[in-house]
LOFI-266613 format. One line per 10 residues: number of its first residue (from 1); for each residue x, y, z of C-alpha. Coordinates in steps of 0.25 Angstrom, whole numbers. Example, Ala and Ser with C-alpha at 12.3 -4.5 7.8 and 13.67 -1.06 7.14 Angstrom:
2
1	49,-18,31 ~ 55,-4,29 .
***
This chain:
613
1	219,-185,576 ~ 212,-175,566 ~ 214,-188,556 ~ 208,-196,564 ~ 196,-187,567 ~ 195,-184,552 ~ 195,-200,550 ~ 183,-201,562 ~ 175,-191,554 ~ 177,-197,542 .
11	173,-212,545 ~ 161,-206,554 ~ 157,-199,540 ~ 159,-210,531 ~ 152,-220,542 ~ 140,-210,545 ~ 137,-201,535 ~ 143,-208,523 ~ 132,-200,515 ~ 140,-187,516 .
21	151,-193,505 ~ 137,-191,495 ~ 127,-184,499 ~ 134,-167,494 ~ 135,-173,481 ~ 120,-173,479 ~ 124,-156,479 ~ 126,-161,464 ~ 112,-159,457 ~ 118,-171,449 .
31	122,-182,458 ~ 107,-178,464 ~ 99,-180,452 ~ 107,-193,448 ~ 105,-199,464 ~ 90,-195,464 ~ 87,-202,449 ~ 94,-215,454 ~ 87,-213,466 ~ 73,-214,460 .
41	77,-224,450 ~ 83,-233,461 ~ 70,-230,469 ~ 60,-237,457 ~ 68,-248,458 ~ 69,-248,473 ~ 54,-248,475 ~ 49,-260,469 ~ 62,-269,472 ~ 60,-266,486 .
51	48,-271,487 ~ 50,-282,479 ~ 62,-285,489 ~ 51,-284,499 ~ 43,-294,496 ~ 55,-302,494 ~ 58,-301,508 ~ 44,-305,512 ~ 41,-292,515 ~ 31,-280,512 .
61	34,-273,501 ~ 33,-260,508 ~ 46,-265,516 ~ 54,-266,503 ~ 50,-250,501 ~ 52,-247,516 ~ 67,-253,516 ~ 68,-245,503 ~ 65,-233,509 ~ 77,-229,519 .
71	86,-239,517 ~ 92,-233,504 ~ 92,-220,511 ~ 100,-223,523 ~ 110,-233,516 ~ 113,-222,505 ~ 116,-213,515 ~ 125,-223,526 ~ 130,-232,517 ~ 144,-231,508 .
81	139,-232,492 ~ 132,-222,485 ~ 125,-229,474 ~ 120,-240,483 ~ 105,-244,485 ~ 100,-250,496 ~ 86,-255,500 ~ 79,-271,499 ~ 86,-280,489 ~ 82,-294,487 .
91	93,-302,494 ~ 92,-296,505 ~ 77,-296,506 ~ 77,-312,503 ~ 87,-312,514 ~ 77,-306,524 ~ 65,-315,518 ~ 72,-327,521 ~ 76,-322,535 ~ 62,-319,539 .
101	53,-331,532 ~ 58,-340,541 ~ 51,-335,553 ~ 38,-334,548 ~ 35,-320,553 ~ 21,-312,552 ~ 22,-301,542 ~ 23,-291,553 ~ 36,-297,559 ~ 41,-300,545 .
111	44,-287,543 ~ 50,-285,557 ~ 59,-294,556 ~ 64,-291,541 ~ 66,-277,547 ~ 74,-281,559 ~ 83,-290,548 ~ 85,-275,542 ~ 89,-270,555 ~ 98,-281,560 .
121	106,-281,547 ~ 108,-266,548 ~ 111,-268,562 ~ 123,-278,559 ~ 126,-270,546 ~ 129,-256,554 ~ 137,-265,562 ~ 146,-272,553 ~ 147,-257,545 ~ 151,-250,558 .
131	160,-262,563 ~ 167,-260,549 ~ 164,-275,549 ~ 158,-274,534 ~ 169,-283,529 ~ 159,-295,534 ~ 151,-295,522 ~ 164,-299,515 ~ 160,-314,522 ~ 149,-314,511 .
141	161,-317,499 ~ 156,-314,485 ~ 152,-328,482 ~ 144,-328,493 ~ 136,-318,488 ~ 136,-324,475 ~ 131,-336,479 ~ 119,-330,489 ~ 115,-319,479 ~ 113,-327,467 .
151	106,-338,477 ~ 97,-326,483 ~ 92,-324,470 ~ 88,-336,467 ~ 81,-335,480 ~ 73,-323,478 ~ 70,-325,464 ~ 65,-338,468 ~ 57,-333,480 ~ 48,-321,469 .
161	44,-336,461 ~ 31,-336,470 ~ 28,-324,467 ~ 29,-323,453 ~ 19,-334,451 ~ 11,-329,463 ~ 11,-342,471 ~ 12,-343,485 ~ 23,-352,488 ~ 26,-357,505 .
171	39,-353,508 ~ 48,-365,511 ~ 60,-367,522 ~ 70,-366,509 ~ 70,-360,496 ~ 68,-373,489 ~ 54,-376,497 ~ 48,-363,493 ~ 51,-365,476 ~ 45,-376,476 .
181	34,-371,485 ~ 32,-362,473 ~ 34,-373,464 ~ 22,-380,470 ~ 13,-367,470 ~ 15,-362,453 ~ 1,-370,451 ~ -4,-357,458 ~ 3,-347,452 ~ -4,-334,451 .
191	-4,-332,436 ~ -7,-316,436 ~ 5,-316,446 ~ 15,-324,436 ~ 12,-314,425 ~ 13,-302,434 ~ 27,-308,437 ~ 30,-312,422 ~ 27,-298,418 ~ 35,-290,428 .
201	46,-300,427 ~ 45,-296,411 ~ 44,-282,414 ~ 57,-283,423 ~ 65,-290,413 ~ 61,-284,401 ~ 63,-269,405 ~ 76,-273,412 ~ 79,-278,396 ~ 72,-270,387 .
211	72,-256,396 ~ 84,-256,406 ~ 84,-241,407 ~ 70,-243,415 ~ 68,-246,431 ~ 63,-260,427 ~ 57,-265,442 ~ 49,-249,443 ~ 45,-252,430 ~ 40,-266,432 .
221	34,-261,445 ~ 25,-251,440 ~ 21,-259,427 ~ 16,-271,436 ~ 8,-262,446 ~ 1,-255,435 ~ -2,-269,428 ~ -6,-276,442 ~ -15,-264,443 ~ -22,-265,429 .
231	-24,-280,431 ~ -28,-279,445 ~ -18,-289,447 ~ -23,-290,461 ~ -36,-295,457 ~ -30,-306,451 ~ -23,-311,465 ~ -8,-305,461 ~ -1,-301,472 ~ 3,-286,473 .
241	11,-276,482 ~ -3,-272,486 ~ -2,-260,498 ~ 11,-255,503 ~ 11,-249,514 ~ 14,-232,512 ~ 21,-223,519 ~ 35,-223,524 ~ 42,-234,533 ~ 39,-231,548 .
251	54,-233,556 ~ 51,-247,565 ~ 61,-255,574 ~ 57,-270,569 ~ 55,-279,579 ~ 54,-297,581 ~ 54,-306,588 ~ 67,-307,597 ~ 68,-321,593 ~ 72,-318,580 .
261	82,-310,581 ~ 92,-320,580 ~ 86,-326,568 ~ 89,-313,560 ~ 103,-309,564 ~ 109,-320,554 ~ 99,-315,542 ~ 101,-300,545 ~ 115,-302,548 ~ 115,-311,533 .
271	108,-298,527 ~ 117,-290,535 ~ 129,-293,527 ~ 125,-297,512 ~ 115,-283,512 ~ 130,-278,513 ~ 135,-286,503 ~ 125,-285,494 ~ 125,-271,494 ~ 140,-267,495 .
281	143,-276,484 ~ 135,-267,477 ~ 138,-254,481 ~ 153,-259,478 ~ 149,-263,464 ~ 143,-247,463 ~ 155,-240,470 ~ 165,-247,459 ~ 160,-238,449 ~ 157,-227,456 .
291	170,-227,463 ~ 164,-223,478 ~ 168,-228,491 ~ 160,-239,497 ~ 162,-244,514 ~ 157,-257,518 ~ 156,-252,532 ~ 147,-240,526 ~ 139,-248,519 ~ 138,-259,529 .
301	132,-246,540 ~ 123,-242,528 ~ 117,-252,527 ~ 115,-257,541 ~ 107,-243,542 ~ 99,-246,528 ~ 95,-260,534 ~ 91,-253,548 ~ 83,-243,542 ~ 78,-253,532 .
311	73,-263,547 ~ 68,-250,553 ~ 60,-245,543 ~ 52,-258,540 ~ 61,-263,529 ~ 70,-274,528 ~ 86,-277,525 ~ 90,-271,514 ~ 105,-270,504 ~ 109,-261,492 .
321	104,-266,479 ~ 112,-269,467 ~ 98,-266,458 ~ 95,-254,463 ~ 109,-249,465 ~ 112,-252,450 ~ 100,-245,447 ~ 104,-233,455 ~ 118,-232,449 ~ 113,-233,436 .
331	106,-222,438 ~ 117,-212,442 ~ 117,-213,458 ~ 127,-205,464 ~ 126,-205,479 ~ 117,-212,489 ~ 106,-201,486 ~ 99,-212,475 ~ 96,-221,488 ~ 91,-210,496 .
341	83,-206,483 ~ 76,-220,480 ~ 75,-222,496 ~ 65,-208,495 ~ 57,-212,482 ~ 53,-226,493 ~ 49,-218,503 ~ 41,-208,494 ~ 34,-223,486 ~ 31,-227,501 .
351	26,-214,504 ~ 15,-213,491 ~ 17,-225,480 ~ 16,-236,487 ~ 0,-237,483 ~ 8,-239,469 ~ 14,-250,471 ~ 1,-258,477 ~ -3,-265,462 ~ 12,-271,462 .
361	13,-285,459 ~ 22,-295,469 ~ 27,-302,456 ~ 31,-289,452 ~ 40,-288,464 ~ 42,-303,461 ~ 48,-301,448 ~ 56,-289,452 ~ 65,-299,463 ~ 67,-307,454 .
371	72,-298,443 ~ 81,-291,453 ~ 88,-305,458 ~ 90,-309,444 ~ 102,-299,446 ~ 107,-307,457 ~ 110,-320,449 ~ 124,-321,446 ~ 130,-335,443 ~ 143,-331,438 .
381	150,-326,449 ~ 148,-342,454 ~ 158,-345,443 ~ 166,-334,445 ~ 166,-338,461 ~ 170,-352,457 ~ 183,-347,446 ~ 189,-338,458 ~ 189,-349,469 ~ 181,-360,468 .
391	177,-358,484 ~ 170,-346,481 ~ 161,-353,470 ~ 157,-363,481 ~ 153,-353,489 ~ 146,-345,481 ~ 139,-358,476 ~ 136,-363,492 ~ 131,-349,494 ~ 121,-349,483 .
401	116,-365,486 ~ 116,-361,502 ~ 108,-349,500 ~ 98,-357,489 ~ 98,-368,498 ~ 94,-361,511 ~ 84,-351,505 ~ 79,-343,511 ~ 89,-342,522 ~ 99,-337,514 .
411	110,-332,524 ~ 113,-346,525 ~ 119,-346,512 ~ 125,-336,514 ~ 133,-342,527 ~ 135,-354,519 ~ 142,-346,509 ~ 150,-337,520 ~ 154,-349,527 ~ 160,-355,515 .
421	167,-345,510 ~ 175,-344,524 ~ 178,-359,524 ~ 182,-358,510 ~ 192,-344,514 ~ 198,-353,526 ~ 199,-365,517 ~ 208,-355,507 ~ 217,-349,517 ~ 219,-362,524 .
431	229,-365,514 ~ 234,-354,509 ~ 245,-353,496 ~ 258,-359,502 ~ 272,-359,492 ~ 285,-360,492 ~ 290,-349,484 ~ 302,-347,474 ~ 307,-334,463 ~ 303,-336,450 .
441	312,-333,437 ~ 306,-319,440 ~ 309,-317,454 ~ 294,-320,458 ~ 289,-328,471 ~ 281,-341,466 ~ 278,-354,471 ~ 286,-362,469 ~ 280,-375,466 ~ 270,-369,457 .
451	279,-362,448 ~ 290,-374,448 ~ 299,-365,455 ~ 314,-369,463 ~ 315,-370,477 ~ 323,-373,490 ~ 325,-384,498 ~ 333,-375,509 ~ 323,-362,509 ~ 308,-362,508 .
461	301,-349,503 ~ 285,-352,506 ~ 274,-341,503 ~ 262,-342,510 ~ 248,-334,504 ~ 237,-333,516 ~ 236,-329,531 ~ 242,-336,540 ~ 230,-340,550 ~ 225,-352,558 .
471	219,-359,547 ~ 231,-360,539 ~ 243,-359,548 ~ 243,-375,547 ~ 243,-374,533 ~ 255,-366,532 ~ 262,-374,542 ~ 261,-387,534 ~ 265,-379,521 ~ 277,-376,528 .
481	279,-390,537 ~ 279,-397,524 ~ 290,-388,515 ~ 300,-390,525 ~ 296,-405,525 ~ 297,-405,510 ~ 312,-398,511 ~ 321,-405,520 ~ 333,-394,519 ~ 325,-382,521 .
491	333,-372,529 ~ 322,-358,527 ~ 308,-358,525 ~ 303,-341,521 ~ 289,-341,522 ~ 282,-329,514 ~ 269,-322,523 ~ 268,-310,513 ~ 253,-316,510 ~ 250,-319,525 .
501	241,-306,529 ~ 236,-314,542 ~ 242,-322,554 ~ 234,-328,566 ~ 240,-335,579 ~ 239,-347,570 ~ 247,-344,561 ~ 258,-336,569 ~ 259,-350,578 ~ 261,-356,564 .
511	272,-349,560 ~ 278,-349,573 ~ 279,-366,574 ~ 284,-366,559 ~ 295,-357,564 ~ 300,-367,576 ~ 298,-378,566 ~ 305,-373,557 ~ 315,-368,564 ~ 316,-382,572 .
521	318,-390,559 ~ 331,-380,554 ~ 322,-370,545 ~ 322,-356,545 ~ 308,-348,543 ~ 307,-337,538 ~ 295,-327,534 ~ 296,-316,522 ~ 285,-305,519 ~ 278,-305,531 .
531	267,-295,532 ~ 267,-286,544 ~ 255,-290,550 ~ 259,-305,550 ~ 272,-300,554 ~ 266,-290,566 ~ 259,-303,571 ~ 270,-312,572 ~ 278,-301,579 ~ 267,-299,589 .
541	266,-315,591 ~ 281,-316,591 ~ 285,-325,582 ~ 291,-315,574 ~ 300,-313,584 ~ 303,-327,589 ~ 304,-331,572 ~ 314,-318,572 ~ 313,-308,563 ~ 325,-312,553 .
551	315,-321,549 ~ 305,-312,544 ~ 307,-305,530 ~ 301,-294,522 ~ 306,-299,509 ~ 307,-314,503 ~ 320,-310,499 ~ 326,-306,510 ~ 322,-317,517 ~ 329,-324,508 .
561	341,-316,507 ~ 342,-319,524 ~ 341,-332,521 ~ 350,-335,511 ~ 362,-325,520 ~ 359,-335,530 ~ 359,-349,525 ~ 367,-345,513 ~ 369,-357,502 ~ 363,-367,512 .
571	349,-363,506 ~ 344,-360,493 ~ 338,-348,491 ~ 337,-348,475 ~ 325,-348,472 ~ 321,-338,480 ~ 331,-328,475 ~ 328,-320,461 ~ 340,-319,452 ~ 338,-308,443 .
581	341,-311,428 ~ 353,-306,420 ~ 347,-302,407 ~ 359,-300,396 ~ 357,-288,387 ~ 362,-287,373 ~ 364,-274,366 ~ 361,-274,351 ~ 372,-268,342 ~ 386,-267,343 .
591	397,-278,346 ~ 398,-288,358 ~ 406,-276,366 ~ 394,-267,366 ~ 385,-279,369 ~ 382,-278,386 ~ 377,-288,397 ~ 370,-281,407 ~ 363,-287,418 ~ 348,-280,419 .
601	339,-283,430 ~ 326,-287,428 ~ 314,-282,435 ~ 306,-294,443 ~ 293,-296,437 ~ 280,-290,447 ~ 275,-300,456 ~ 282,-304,470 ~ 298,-302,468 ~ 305,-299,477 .
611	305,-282,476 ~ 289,-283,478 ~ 288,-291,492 .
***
């Protein structure tokens, strides 16, 4: 009973105040100094990104800084990774764009219902976090993601285009129809606009080369505003930040229209689950090399509560950056305390700098997208995909086109590719690895077919690799139907189950006709290496009992060993028997009489003898 207390108290700790594992260590004045100069250098990277995420979003760039604010605070403190930062990213924010433009919404109820999308992922995330349901994301396979990353970022690189040439392009139905709106509108480009954008994209690459050591997009930022102020950039019609509203985010329950609702469960629940993925992905790639536990459930609970607090402060839904969280490890984070640093240093810019940042470019921001999705272009883990299995390439591929192609709803290429990659997995274990078996020269298993091995006609030995379910119960039943057509003397069939982890009603009515078939047409069936689960199923189902359990062994061998006391030379069990070799010794030196045979027995190679079963 005080186990199970204990184990109470320790899940309610790690679920509620996961902080507690973290937060004595700041005692040490060094782990407090190292968390505070990550914090601050996180947060000068933070501050512009976030509002150029913003405007990505279709947003105020105020909204960026407000769902900057909190967020990293309260995911630091409820989530599972130490090093991970939280706060707008641009998938995410192209995600909630895409959602939004096609209602055409006032500016008013734009910004409602973006933070209702917040709240709604939250919502679903605490759930599935509580639920201990986080093992859903693992329906978004890796070439998925693959395929809809790289795709996204051809999306939101492509969608800064206008506003690096200062053009006003109409947003069309699909991707496509807006290019080549902005295609028709380069007559017009804004020239002191395209040169703004040039220069800060030059400023962005260039000190990224030349001076890596330096917080390039803080750099950049303060560079452009002191430039757009000397030209008076303004003036010349470029488009700039102008005001930002000051002063901290006020705490608002957002509100729409009810018949709406509906329309934003699939994108919030779409932004729900690749959020997670996107950012637990990189929280795993950070707790590699720090060694520190991670939970999926934790982290799904954090952030469900980031995202709430993100929808109930005025922001919008928000993941872990990869950026940002590099930047933060490189700089010697050691605990959440870093988030709860750069969360402070937002509050404090919304509280007195904003006025600063009222000369900032859009192309600036423009530019600063475009740098950061540069990052997401990766085009040989396609290949790699396609080397590993050739079904994961095609998906991967599908989801890149899907997403392209349906731009800017987005989550349907993300079902196209989660829809394919479960038709694909029930296409691979429809027909899974089926063989006859027989010992090699070193008393290993092998197909026998494959490795040119002998066989039997009186005794079968089958292995079958893959669960035993209602998609492939027919399979297995022709595999068997036809061996005993293609052996007119067989007397036993064994059939090896060591690989089946899995059994459905499906199967177990299978495996119960094959038994009377068998039976009717004078074969014996026999199973070896059952695991106990199977084995529990069929015993409850009872055909265990009514297939007897003299038919059921723990060992190949010793299903052999019954089998040949029973049937004796009537069946051949030779090739299914290891002989060891006799090795002859001869001893240098000395005559023929001080020369020995001695018969030395040799180990069996490692793989599947018969000692390892």
């Amino acid at each position: 009973m005080n186990n199970y207390l204990s184990g109470l108290a320790n899940d309610a700790k790690s679920r509620f105040v996961p902080f507690l594992d973290w937060i004595f260590e700041l005692k040490n004045p060094a782990i407090l100094r190292a968390d505070v100069i990550a914090g601050i250098t996180v947060a000068l990277v933070l501050i512009p990104q976030s509002m150029a995420y913003a405007q990505l979003a279709g947003l105020p760039p105020q909204m960026g800084l407000y769902a900057a604010f909190l967020v990293p605070i309260v995911a630091a403190l409820f989530g599972s990774s130490r090093q991970l930062q939280n706060g707008p990213v641009a998938i995410i924010s192209l995600m909630t764009a895409a959602a939004l433009l096609p209602l055409n919404l006032e500016v008013t109820q734009y910004v409602a219902y973006a933070a209702m999308i917040a709240v709604l992922a939250g919502v679903m995330q605490m759930a599935l976090g509580f639920l201990r349901l986080g093992v859903m994301v693992d329906f978004l396979s890796h070439p998925v993601v693959i395929g809809f990353t790289n795709a996204a970022a051809i999306v939101i690189a492509s969608t800064q285009i206008g506003k690096i040439l200062g053009v006003n392009a109409e947003t069309g139905e699909h991707l496509y129809n807006t290019l080549w709106n902005v295609v028709l509108a380069v007559p017009q480009t804004h020239l002191p606009t395209l040169a703004m954008g040039a220069f800060s994209l030059a400023l962005l690459f260039g000190l990224k080369k030349f001076a890596p050591k330096l917080p390039n997009i803080i750099v950049t930022v303060v560079i452009t505003i002191l430039v757009s102020w000397a030209i008076n950039y303004e003036g010349m019609n470029g488009a700039i930040v102008s005001d930002i509203k000051s002063g901290l985010p006020s705490f608002v329950i957002p509100t729409i229209d009810s018949k709406h609702l509906g329309f934003l469960l699939l994108p919030a629940f779409m932004i729900a689950l690749l959020s997670f993925v996107e950012a637990f992905s990189i929280a795993k790639a950070v707790a590699s090399k720090t060694r520190q536990h991670l939970s999926a459930d934790q982290e799904m609970v954090g952030k469900g509560l980031a995202n709430i607090v993100a929808g109930v402060t005025q922001g919008y839904a928000v993941s872990g950056s990869f950026s940002r969280t590099a930047v933060a490890f490189d700089a010697g984070a050691k605990t959440g305390f870093t988030a709860i640093v750069s969360g402070i240093i937002v509050g404090i810019t919304l509280l007195f700098l904003t006025p600063l940042l009222y000369h900032l470019p859009v192309a600036t921001l423009a530019a600063v997208i475009i740098v950061a999705v540069i990052g997401l272009f990766h085009f040989e883990p396609f290949n790699h995909a396609w080397k590993v299995n050739p079904h994961d390439g095609v998906v991967a591929l599908a989801t890149f086109l899907g997403t392209l192609y349906f731009a800017p709803h987005l989550e349907w290429g993300i079902l196209i590719g989660v829809v394919l990659s479960l038709i694909f997995y029930l296409y691979r274990t429809m027909q899974p690895h089926f063989a006859e078996v027989s010992l090699t020269e070193e008393g290993v298993y092998r197909d026998a077919r494959m490795n040119a091995l002998k066989t039997s006609e009186t005794v079968a030995f089958y292995r079958y690799d893959g669960d035993l379910y209602f998609a492939n119960a027919g399979y297995l039943e022709r595999k068997l139907l036809n061996a005993v057509a293609d052996k007119p003397k067989l007397k036993v069939i064994v059939l090896d189950l060591e690989a089946v982890d899995q059994i459905d009603a499906t199967g177990e009515e299978m495996l119960g006709h094959m038994s009377e078939r068998l039976a009717e047409a004078g074969i014996e069936f026999y199973f070896s290496r059952v695991k106990f689960k199977v084995e529990d199923a069929l015993k409850r189902s009872g055909l265990y009992d009514k297939i007897g359990a003299e038919h059921f062994y723990v060992r190949r061998t010793r299903a052999i060993k019954a089998i040949k006391e029973k049937y004796g030379d009537s069946v051949d069990v030779s090739h299914l028997i290891y002989h060891k070799p006799v090795e002859i010794v001869v001893y240098e030196g000395g005559d023929e009489s001080n020369q020995n045979e001695t018969k030395k027995d040799n180990k069996k190679p490692k793989g599947k003898s018969d000692s390892e079963e």
